[in-house]
C-alpha positions as CSV (number, residue, x, y, z in Angstrom):
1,X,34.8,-137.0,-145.8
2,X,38.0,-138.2,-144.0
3,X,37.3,-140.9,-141.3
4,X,39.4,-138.6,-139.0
5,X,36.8,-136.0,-139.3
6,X,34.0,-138.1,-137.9
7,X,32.0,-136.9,-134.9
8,X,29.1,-138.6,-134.9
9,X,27.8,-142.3,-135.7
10,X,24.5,-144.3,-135.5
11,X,24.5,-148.0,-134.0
12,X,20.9,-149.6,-134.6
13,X,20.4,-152.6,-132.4
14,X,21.4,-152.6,-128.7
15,X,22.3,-156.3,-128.6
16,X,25.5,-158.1,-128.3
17,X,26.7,-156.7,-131.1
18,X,25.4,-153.5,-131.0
19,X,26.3,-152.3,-127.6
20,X,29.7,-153.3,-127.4
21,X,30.5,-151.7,-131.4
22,X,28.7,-148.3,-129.5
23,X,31.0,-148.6,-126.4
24,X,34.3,-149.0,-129.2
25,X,32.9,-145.8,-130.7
26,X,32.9,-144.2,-127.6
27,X,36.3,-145.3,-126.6
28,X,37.6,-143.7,-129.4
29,X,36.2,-139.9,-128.4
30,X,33.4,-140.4,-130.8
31,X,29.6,-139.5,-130.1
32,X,27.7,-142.2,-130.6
33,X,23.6,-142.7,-130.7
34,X,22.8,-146.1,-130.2
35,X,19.1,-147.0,-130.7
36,X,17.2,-150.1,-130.1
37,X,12.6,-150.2,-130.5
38,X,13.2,-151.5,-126.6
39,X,13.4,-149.4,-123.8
40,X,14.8,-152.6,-122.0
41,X,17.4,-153.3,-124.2
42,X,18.9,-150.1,-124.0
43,X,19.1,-150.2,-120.5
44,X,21.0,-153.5,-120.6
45,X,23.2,-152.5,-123.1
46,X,24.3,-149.3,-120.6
47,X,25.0,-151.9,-118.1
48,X,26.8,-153.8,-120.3
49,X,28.9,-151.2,-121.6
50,X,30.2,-150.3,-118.0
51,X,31.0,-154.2,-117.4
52,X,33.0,-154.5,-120.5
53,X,34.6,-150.8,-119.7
54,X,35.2,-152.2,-115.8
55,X,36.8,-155.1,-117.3
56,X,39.3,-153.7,-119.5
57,X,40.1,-151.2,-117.1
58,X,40.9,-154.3,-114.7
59,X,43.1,-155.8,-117.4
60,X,44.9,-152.6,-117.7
61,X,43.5,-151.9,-121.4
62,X,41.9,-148.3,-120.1
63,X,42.1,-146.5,-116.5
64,X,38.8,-146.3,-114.6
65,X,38.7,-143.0,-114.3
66,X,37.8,-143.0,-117.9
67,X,34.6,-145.2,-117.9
68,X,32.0,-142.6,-117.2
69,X,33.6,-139.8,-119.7
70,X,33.4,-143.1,-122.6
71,X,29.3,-143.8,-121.3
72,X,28.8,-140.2,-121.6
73,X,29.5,-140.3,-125.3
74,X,26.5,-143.0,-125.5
75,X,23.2,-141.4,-126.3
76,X,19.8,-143.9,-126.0
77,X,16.9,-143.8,-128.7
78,X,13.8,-145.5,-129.7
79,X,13.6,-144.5,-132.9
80,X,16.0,-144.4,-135.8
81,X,14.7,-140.8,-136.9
82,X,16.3,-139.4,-133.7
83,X,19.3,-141.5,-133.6
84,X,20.3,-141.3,-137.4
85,X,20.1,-137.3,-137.1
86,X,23.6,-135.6,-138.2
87,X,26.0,-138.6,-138.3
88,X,28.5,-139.4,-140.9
89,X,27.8,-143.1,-140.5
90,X,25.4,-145.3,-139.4
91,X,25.8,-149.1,-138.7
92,X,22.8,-151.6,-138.3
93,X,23.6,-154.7,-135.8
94,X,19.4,-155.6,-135.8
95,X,18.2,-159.5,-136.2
96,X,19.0,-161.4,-139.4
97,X,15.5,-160.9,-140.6
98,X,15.3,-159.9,-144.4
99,X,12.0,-157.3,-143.6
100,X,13.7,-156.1,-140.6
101,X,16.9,-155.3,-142.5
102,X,15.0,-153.6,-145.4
103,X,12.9,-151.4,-143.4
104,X,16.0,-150.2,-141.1
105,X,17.5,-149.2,-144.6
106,X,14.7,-147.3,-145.9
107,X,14.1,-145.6,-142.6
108,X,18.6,-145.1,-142.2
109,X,18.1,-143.6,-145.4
110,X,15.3,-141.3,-145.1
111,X,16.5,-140.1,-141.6
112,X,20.8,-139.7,-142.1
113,X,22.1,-137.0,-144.3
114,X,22.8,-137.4,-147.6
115,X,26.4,-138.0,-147.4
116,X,26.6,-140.4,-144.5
117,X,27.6,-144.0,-145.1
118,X,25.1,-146.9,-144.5
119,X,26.3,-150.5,-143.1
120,X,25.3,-153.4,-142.1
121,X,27.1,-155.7,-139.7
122,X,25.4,-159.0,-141.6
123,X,26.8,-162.0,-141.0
124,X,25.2,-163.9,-143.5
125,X,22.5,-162.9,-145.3
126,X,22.5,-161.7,-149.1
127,X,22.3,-157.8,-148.1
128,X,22.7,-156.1,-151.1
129,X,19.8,-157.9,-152.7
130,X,17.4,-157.4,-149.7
131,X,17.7,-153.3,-149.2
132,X,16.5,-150.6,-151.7
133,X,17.8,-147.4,-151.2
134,X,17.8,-144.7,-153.7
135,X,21.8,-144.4,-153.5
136,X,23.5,-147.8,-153.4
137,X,26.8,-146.3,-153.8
138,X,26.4,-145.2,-149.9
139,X,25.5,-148.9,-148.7
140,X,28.7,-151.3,-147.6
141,X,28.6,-154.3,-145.1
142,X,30.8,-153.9,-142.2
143,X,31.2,-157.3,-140.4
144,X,32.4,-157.3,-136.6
145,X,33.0,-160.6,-134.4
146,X,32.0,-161.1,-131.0
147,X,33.1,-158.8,-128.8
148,X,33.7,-156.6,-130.5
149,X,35.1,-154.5,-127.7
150,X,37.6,-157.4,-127.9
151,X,38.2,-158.7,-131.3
152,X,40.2,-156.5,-133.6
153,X,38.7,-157.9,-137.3
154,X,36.1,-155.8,-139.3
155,X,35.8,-157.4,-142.4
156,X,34.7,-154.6,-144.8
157,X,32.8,-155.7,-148.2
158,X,31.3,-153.5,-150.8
159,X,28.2,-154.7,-152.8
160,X,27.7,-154.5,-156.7
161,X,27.3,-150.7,-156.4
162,X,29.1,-149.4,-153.7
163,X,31.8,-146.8,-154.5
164,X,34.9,-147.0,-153.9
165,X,34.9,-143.5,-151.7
166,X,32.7,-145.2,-149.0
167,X,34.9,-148.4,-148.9
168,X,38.2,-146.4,-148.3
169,X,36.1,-144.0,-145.5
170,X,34.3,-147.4,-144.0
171,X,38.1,-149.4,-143.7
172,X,39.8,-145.7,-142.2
173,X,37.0,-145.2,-139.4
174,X,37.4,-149.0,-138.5
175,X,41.3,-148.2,-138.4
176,X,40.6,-144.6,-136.9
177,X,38.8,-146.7,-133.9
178,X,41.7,-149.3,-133.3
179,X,40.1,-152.0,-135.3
180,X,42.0,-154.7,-137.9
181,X,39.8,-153.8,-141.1
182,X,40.3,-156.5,-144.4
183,X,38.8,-155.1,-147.5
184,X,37.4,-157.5,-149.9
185,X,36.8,-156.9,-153.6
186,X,33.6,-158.0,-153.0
187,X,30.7,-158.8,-151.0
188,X,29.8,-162.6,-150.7
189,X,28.0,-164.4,-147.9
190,X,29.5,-165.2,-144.9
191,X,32.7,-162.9,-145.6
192,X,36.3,-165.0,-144.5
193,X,36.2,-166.3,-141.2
194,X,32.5,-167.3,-141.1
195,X,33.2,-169.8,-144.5
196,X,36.5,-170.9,-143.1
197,X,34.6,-171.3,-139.2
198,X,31.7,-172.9,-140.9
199,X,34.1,-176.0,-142.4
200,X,35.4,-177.0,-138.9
201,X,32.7,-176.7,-137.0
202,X,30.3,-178.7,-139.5
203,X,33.6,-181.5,-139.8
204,X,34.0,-181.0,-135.5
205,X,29.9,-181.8,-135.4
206,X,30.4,-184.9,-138.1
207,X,33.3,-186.5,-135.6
208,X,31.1,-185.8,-133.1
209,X,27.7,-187.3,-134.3
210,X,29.7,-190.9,-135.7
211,X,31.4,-191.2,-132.0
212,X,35.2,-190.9,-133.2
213,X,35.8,-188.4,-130.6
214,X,34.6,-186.9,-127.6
215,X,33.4,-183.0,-127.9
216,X,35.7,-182.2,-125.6
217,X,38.2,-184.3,-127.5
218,X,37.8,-182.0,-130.8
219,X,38.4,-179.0,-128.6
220,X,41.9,-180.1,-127.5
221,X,42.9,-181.3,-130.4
222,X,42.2,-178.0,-132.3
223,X,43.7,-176.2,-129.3
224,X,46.3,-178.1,-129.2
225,X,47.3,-178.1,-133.1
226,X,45.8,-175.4,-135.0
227,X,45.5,-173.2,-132.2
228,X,49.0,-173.0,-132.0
229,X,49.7,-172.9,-135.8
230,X,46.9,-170.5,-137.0
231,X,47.6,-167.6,-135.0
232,X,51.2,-167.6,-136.4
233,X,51.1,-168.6,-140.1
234,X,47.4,-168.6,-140.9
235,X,45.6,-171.0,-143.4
236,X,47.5,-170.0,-146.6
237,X,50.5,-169.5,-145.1
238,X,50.9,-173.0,-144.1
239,X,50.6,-174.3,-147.0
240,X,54.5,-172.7,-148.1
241,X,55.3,-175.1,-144.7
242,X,54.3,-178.0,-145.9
243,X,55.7,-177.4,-149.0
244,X,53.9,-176.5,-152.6
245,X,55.3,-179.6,-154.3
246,X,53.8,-182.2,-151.6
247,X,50.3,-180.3,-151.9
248,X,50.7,-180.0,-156.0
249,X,50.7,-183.7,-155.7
250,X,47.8,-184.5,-152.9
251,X,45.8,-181.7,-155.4
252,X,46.5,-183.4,-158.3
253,X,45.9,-187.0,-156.9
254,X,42.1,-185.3,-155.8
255,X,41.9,-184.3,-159.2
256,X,42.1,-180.5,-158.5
257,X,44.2,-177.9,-160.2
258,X,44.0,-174.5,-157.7
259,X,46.0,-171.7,-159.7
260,X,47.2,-170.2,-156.4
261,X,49.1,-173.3,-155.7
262,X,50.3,-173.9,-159.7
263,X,51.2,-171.3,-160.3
264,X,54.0,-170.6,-157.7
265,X,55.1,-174.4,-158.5
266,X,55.3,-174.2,-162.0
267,X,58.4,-171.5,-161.7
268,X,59.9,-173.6,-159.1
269,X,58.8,-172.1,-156.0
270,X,58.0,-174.2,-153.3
271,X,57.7,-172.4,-150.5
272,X,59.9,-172.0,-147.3
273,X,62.5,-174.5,-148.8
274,X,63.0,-171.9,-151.7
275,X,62.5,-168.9,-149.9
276,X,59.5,-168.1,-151.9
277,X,55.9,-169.6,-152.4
278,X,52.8,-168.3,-152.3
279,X,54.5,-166.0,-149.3
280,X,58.0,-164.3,-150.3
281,X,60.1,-164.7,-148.0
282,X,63.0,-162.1,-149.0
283,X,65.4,-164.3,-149.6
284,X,66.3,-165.8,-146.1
285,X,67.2,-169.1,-145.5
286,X,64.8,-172.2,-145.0
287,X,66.8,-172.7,-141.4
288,X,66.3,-168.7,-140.6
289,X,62.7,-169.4,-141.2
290,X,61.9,-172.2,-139.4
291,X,63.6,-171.0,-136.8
292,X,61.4,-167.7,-136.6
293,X,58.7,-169.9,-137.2
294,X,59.8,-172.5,-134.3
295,X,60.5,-169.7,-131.5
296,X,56.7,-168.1,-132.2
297,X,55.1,-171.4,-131.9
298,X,57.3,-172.1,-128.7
299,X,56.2,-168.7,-127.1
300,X,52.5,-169.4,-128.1
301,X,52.7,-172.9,-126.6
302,X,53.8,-171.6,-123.7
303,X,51.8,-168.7,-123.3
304,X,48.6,-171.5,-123.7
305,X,50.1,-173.5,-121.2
306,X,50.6,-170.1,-118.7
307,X,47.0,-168.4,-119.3
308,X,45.5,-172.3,-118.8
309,X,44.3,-172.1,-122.7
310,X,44.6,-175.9,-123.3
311,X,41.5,-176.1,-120.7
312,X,38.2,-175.3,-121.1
313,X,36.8,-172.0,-120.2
């Protein structure tokens, strides 16, 4: 099936997740059937929905008059039977609770039809080792981040037996919907940003706990520093700025050889200062990209500065 021919999707788990990966279903003209085992929950989640609609429509993202045509493409169940009937896709958002996960499976699988793809939004569990199903190849993980209304990553992971088919449809709905989809070649715990958000905030909780620095100390000096940085040349990417040759010899001196960085340095290419690292850089020169470099972090600093992003919230 192509992702632009989708009509209909399943969201199980009216939480914070859930509700707000309905309401960007809904945004995007699709029908979506949202079901959570409390009556409660659902009702919140409706509320919720029209806040976050209210609030993008306030930051200009959406107009108004919108909202209630987007809520009236959110239908409410108790039970998965009734909310997995005729869609293309379903996506599970319940608790990280191995039994819980398996029996929403067996119940997605028994309920959806035969062709529709089956997802889980895990964070960090080993999914593919939890469910049975009878068709693997229909099962992929689909990993949002809170908001999801908000945030445009879906990291999009297949397990041992997924097939390719459902990977390509999974990544083309999250584009179809306006989200940022990254395709792994495989599924491994955690995903991307959780493993890399994991390091700082164990190191942050270390600084913390020995007294070096304040909480609120950390928080400005990542803001300050990586929050700058990040969002214009990522992790990897920085490493061609500081140079492949300085972090070749910090490597080495830890006694670690890491193919991605010796293999660009053993043909000579260092990064920005050769036009090429682990990054190509089409053969500009070191000035002309520092210089792009230099005006985005400007721009970013000053945006901080305007939006009061150095503060906390």
């Amino acid at each position: 099936m192509d992702p632009k021919d989708v009509r209909k999707v399943a969201v199980i788990g009216g939480g914070t997740m859930g509700h707000s990966i309905a309401q960007v279903f809904a945004q995007a003209g699709i029908e979506v059937n949202l079901m959570d085992v409390k009556t409660e929950v659902l009702e919140q989640a409706l509320r919720r929905m029209k806040g976050n609609l209210q609030t993008l429509a306030d930051y200009g993202k959406l107009d108004a008059k919108e909202i209630p045509y987007i809520l009236g493409n959110v239908r409410t169940s108790t039970e998965v039977s009734r909310a997995a009937k005729g869609v293309d896709f379903a996506l599970e958002t319940v608790v990280e609770i191995p039994d819980i996960k398996k029996k929403v499976f067996s119940e997605l699988e028994g309920a959806c039809p035969p062709g529709a793809v089956l997802a889980s939004n895990t964070s960090g569990l080993e999914i593919f080792k939890i469910i049975e199903v009878k068709d693997p190849s229909r099962t992929v993980t689909a990993h949002w981040f809170a908001p999801p209304h908000i945030i445009p990553l879906v990291e999009v992971a297949p397990g041992p037996q997924t097939s390719p088919e459902v990977v390509r449809f999974t990544a083309g709905l999250m584009e179809r919907i306006g989200k940022k989809p990254i395709v792994m070649t495989q599924f491994v715990q955690r995903f991307i940003v959780n493993r890399l958000q994991n390091a700082i905030v164990f190191s942050a909780m270390e600084i913390v706990s020995n007294g070096w620095a304040t909480p609120e100390q950390v928080d400005l000096a990542v803001k300050a520093s990586l929050g700058i940085r990040m969002p214009i040349v990522g992790v990897i990417q920085s490493l061609d700025f500081t140079g492949l040759g300085l972090v070749h010899d910090i490597n080495k001196s830890l006694g670690l050889t890491i193919p991605l960085i010796e293999e660009p340095f053993a043909k000579g290419h260092l990064g920005v200062s050769t036009a090429k690292g682990i990054y190509d850089y089409g053969g500009r020169t070191e000035e002309e990209i520092l210089r792009k470099r230099d005006m985005l972090y400007l721009q970013m600093i000053d945006h901080l500065e305007k939006v009061g992003g150095f503060k906390p919230v």
